[in-house]
C-alpha positions in Angstrom: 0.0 0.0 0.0 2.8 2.7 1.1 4.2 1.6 -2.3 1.4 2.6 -4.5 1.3 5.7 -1.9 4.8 6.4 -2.6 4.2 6.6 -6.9 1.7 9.9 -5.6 3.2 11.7 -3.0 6.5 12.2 -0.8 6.3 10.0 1.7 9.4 9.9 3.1 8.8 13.5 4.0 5.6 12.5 5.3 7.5 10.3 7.6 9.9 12.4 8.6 7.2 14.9 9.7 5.5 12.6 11.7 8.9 11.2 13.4 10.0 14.5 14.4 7.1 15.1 16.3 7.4 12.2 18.4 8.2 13.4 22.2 9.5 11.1 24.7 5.8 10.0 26.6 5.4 7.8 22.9 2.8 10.7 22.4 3.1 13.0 19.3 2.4 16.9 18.7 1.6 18.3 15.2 3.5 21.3 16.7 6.8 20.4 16.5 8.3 22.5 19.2 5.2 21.7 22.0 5.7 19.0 24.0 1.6 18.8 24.5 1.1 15.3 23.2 -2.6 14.4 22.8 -4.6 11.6 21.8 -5.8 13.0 18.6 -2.3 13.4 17.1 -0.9 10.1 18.6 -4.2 8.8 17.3 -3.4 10.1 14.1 0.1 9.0 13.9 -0.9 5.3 14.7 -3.1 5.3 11.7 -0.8 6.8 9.1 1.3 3.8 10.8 -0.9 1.3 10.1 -2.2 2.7 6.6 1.5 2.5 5.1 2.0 -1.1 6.5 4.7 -0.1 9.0 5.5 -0.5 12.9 5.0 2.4 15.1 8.4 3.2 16.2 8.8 2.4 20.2 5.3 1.0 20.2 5.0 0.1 24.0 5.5 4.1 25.1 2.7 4.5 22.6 0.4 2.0 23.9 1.4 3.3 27.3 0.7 6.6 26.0 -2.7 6.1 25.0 -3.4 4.2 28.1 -2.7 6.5 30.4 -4.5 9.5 28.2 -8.1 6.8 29.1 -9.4 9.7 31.9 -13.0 10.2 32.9 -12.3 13.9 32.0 -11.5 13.3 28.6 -14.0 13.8 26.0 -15.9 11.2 24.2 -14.3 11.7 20.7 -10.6 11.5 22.3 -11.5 8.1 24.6 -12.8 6.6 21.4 -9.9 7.4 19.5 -7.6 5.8 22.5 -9.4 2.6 22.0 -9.1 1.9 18.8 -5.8 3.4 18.2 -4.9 0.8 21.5 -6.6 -2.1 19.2 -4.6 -1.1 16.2 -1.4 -1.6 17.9 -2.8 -5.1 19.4 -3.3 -3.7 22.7 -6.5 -5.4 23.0 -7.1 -5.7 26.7 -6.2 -2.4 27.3 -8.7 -1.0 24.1 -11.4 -3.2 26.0 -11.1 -1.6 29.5 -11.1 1.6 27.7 -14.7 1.0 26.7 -16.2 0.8 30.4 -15.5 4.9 30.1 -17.1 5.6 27.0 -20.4 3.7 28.4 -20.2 6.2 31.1 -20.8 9.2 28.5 -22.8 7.0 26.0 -25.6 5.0 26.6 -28.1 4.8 24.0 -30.6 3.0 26.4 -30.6 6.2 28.6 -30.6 8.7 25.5 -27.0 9.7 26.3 -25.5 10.3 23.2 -22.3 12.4 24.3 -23.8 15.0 22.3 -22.6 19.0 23.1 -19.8 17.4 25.3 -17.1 18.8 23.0 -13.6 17.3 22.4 -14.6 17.5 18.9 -11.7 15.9 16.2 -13.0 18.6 14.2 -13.8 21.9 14.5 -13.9 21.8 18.5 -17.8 22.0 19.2 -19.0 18.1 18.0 -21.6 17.7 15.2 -24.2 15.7 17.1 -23.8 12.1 15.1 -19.8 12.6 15.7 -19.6 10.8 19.2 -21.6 8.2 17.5 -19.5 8.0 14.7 -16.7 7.6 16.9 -17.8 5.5 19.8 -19.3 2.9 17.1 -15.4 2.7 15.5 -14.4 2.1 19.1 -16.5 -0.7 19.3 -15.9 -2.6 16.9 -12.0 -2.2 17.5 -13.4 -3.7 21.2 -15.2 -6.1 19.9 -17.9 -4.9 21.6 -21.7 -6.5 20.5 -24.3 -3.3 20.4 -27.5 -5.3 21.5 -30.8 -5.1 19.6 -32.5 -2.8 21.5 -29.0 0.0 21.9 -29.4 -0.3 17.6 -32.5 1.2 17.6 -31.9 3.4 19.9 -29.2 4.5 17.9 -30.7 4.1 14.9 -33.7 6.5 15.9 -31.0 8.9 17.1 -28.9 9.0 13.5 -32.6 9.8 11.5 -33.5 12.5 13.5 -30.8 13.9 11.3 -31.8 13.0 8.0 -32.4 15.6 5.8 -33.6 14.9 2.0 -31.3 12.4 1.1 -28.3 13.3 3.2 -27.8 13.7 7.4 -27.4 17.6 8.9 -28.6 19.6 11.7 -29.9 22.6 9.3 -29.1 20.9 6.2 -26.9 17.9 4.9 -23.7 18.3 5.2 -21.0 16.0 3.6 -19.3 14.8 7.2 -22.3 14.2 8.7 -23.7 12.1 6.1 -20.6 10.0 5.8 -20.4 9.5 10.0 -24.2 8.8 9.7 -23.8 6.2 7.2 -21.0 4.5 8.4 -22.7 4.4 11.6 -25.4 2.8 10.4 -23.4 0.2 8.2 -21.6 -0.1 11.5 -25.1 -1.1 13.2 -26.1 -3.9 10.3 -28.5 -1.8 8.9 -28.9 -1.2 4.8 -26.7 1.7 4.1 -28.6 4.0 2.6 -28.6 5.3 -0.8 -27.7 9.2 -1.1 -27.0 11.9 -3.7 -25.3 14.0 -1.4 -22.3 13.9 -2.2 -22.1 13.9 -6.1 -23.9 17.1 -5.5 -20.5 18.1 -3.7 -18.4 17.1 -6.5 -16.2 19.6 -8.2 -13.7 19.1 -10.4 -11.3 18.0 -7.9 -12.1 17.5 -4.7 -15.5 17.7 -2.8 -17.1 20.4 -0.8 -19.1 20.4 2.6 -22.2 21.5 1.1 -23.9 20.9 -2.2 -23.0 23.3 -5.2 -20.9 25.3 -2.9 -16.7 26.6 -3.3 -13.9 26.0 -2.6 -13.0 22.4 -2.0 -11.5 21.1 1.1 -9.7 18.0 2.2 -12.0 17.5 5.1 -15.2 16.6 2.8 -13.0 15.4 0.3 -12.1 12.6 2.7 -15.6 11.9 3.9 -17.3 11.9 0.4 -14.9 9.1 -0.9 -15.6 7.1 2.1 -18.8 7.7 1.6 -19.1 6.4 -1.9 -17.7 3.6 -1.2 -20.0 2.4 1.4 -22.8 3.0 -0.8 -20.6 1.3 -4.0 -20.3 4.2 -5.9 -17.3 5.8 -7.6 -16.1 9.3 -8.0 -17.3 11.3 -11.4 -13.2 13.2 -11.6 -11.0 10.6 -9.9 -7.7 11.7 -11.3 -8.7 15.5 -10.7 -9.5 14.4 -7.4 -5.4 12.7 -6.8 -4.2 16.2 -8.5 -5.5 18.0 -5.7 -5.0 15.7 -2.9 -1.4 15.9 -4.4 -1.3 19.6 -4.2 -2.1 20.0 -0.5 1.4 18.7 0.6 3.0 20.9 2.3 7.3 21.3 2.1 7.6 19.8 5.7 5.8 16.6 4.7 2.4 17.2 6.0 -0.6 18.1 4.4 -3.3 21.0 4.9 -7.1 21.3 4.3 -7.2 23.6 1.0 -5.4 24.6 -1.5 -5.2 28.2 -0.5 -3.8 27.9 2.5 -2.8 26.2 5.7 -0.5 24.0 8.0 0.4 20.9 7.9 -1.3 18.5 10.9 -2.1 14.7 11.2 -5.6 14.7 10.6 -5.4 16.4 7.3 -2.4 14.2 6.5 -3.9 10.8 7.5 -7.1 12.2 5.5 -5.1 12.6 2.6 -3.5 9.4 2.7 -6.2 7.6 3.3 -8.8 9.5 0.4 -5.7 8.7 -2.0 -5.2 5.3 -1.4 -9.3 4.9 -1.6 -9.1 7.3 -4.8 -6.7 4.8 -6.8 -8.8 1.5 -5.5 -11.9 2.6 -7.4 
């Protein structure tokens, strides 16, 4: 995979930026000169890891690491993300105690749905079906069975978003409709079929909203997921790769738009991964 990676982009740069941002806790910082590691980063880092097909280097401070970061005071999002980035590295004990915290915030049954609690991977304040999408990744990296009766529950929960043939809280947007879909694939229900995001097709890269500019990598990522839980393919695929391609930064990173912006490990995992899905369709 890093191979076919590697015909596209820099990645040796890539890793390079990612190694130098490794501090001694086995945590990382996108911020090269902060020694604030954080889950989302390490979270990060373990997935660009395991996306190239390579060890994380001095795994067992990593694990440790993420371990350590499981706190009742931690948001939802981030104690997800410490589960499964704990699986990933075949922690699996460890991603398993991890989950008796996130039932403390989440418990469909109860109509806690971690909703408003912040912590957000995103943009800081959490769309409501994020914690969902999130919490649902960290169970399956748990292993952990939803019962019938918590699917509903969360199953009610994810339509009360629908709107027209996408998910949104005013209208659809292009994340939500991806983290509602894969939620519900997650579930074992019938991923629905949506137009959503064709309507957020430009000629490269997608947009968060239909018939909207500019593009951005963050809807570019989730509307190529998207498609291809609902088996559908891209209209501009190799427009789509030029653009990814043109969001690397000189340090090795990647940023959101083409206009502007640093380098982090969201936006550099997103690329790597929306590539890698780009040039399997």
């Amino acid at each position: 995979m890093g191979s076919k990676l590697g015909n596209y982009v820099d990645l040796r740069s890539v890793l390079r930026y990612i190694e130098d941002r490794r501090h001694e806790d086995g945590g990382y910082c996108f911020v090269s000169l902060l020694n604030e590691t954080n889950v989302n980063d390490t979270y990060y880092a373990v997935k660009i890891y395991d996306l190239l097909g390579l060890e994380v280097p001095d795994e067992e401070k990593t694990i440790e690491f993420l371990h350590t970061s499981l706190k009742p005071q931690q948001a939802t999002v981030a104690i997800a993300m410490a589960v499964e980035g704990l699986a990933i590295l075949g922690a699996k004990d460890l991603a398993k105690e991890g989950l008796s915290l996130v039932f403390e915030k989440y418990s469909p049954l109860e109509g806690k749905f971690a909703v408003g609690l912040g912590g957000s991977e995103e943009f800081g304040t959490a769309t409501p079906l994020e914690a969902t999408y999130w919490v649902l990744r960290a169970f399956r990296a748990g292993n952990y069975k939803v019962s019938s009766a918590e699917k509903r529950k969360i199953k009610d929960f994810i339509e009360s978003f629908r709107k027209g043939d996408g998910y949104g809280v005013k209208q659809a947007t292009t994340t939500m409709t991806c983290q509602a879909i894969f939620s519900l694939n997650a579930l074992g229900y019938p991923v629905p079929k949506t137009g959503h995001f064709h309507k957020c097709e430009v000629y490269g890269g997608f947009t968060e909203v239909p018939y909207s500019l500019p593009p951005y990598l963050e809807p570019t990522f989730y509307a190529v997921r998207g498609l291809r839980l609902i088996n559908e393919k891209p209209r501009y695929i190799e427009p789509h790769i030029r653009f990814i391609r043109a969001l690397q930064n000189p340090n090795g990173g990647f940023r959101r738009s083409l206009e502007m912006g640093i380098s982090n490990f969201q936006n550099t995992y997103r690329a790597l991964r929306a590539l890698n899905d780009l040039l399997s369709f």
